[in-house]
C-alpha positions, 0 to 999 in steps of 0.5 A, spaced: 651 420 223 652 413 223 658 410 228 665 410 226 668 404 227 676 405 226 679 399 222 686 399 225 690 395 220 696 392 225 701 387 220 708 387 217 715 387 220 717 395 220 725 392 216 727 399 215 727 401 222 732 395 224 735 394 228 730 397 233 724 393 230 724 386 229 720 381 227 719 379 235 718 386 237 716 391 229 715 398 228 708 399 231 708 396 238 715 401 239 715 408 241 718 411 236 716 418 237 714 420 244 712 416 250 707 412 247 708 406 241 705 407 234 699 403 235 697 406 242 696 413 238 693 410 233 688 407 238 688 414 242 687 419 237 680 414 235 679 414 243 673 420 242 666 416 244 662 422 241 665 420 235 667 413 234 665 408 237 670 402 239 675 400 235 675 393 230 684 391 230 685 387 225 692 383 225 696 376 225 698 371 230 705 373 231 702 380 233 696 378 237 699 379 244 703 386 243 696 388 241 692 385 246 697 388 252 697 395 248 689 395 246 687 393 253 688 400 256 682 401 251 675 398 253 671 395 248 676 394 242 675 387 238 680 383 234 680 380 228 685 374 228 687 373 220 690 366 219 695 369 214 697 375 211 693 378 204 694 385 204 689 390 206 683 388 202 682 381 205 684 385 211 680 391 210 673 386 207 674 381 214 673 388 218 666 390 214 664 383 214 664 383 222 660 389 222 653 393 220 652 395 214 651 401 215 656 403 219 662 407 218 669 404 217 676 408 218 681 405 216 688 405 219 694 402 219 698 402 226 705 404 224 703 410 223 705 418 226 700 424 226 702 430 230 696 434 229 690 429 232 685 435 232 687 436 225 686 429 223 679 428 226 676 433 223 678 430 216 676 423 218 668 426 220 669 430 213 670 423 210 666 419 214 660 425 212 663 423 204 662 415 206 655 416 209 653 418 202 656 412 199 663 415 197 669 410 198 674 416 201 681 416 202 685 422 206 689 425 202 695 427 205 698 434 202 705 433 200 711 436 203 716 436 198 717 431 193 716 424 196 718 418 191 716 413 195 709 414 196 703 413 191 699 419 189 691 421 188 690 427 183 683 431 185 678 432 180 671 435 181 670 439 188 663 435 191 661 437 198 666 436 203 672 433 199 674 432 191 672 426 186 678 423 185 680 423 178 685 418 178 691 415 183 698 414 181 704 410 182 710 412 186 713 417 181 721 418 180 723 425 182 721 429 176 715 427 176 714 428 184 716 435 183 711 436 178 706 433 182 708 438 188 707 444 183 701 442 180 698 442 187 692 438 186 695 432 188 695 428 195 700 423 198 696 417 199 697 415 206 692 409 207 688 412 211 680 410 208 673 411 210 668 407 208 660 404 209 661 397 211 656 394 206 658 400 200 666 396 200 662 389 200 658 392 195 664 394 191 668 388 193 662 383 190 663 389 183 671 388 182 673 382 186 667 377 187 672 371 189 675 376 194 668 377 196 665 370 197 671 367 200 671 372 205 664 371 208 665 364 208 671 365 213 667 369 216 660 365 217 665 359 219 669 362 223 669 362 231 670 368 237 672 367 242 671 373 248 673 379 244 677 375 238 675 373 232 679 367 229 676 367 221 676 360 217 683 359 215 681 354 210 676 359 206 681 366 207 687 361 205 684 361 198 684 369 197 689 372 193 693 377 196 691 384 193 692 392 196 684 395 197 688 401 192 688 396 185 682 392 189 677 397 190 679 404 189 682 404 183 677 400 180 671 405 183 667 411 179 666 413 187 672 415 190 673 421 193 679 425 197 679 429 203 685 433 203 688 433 210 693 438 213 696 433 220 702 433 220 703 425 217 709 421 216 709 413 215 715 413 220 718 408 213 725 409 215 730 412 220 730 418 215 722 419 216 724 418 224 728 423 224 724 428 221 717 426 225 723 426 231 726 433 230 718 436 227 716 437 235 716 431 239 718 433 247 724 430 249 727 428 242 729 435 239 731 439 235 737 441 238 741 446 234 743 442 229 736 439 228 739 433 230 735 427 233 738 423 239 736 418 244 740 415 250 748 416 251 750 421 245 755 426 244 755 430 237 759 436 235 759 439 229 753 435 225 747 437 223 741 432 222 743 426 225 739 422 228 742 417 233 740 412 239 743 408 243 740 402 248 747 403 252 753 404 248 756 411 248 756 414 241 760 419 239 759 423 232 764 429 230 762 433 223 756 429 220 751 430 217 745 427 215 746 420 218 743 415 222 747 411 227 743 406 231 745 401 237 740 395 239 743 391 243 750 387 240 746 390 233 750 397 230 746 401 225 750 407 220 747 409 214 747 416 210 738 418 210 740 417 202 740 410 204 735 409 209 730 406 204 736 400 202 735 398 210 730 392 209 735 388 205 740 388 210 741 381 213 740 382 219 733 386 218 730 380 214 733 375 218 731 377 225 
């Protein structure tokens, strides 16, 4: 098989984690689950060299030197410096344009949790087997309940290794996730992607020839300097912004999904925390009433609370199913029914 390069995909501001990830600091440079940070467990459950060969980090400027602190424990990783954000298919396209083209490209966001790496590694060699035949391959997750913030694949015919896709879906509202779950041949769609280089360029030059050229052109003018890469911002500037699902996966008639059984959460929210926090990891839980907690904490009488604090003491009597976090001069008290409203706090936008 050819080398597998992990394509770790390091943006965004991680909002609806405030107040512990901010713009200064976001979700995948914190650790959040366990001792390491997010990106750094991205970058270790791809550090097998019998099985990939050094990592390609793809991010911005605001991030370069979280990326260059936590990547330097890992030898021979390269970074893409993009000169503004575009979503993932620019990202992903820059990636493939750096690389031979007959490797392999598995595509990882850096935010991500994996309980089961042993678990995720053999997905990914299923998919990178799937991708070397020329198959655009997403990792489907297999639902845990019925999820409304997620997009889903639906699987079509078996092939060797994984399934075609049949279609992918938007997120759905709750009767029709719960209609997914029944059904049971759909996926979460987790973002996680394996591809030949020069197959994604192909498809890119199919279904968003602009995209295409304007990315080689960056590439072919832009300039290295040691382990980073800094594309041409003239040429990237004119790219439109567009997620590799609608520019890419979407549109190809050779999509597959390996299903994958890892234990998966995209850490979205303080309820996703909780759950990845009290699902096993050592030092955070669960405790009797499955609840989450971090720093000077007492509970009496609740259940499924997550709670953490940087020094102030919190105390919480009879709760259940809250998030209270304290960062600093910030204090953070919300139902996990609103977890997902968190982003649009003032504080989450502003800092």
């Amino acid at each position: 098989m050819a080398a597998i390069y992990p394509v770790v995909l390091s943006g965004g501001n991680g909002t609806r984690l405030w107040p512990r990830s901010r713009k200064a600091m976001p979700k995948p440079f914190l650790p959040l689950v366990g001792e390491h940070t997010l990106f750094e467990a991205t970058l270790d459950r791809c550090a097998d060299d019998d099985r990939f060969a050094n990592a390609v980090i793809v991010t911005g400027v605001a991030h370069l030197s979280h990326v260059q602190a936590q990547a330097a424990a890992f030898a021979g990783t390269q970074v893409i410096v993009e000169p503004e954000g575009k979503n993932t298919a620019p990202a992903i396209a820059l990636a493939a344009a750096r690389l031979p083209t007959d490797s392999i490209m598995l595509v990882c966001p850096s935010d991500h949790h994996i309980a089961d790496p042993a678990a995720f590694t053999q997905a990914a060699c299923a998919a990178a087997t799937l991708a070397q035949e020329g198959w655009l391959v997403a990792l489907g997750i297999t639902p845990t309940h019925p999820e409304t913030g997620y997009g889903y694949i639906l699987r079509g015919d078996p092939i060797p290794g994984g399934f075609a896709v049949k279609r992918f879906v938007e997120k759905p509202d709750l009767a029709t996730a719960e209609a997914f779950l029944a059904d049971g041949n759909y996926s979460w769609n987790g973002g996680i992607f394996a591809f030949q280089a020069g197959a994604f360029l192909d498809a890119l030059d199919r279904y968003r020839p602009a995209m295409a050229a304007l990315v080689r052109q960056s590439v072919a003018a832009g300039r290295s300097e040691g382990a980073l890469f800094f594309p041409d911002a003239d040429s990237f500037a004119e790219i439109a912004e567009e997620s590799v699902d609608y520019a890419v996966m979407e549109e190809t008639d050779r999509a597959a999904v390996v299903p994958a059984v890892m234990g998966w959460s995209d850490i979205g929210n303080w309820h996703a925390l909780r759950d990845a926090r009290i699902g096993g990891a050592a030092g955070l839980g669960p405790d009797d009433g499955a609840n989450a907690v971090i720093g000077n904490v007492e509970l009496v009488d609740c259940r499924r609370v997550l709670a953490e604090t940087d020094g102030p003491r919190i105390s919480i009597i009879g709760m259940e199913d809250v998030a209270v976090v304290v960062d600093g001069d910030d204090v953070l008290v919300t139902s996990m029914t609103g977890a997902q409203k968190v982003g649009k706090l003032a504080g989450a936008t502003n800092q």
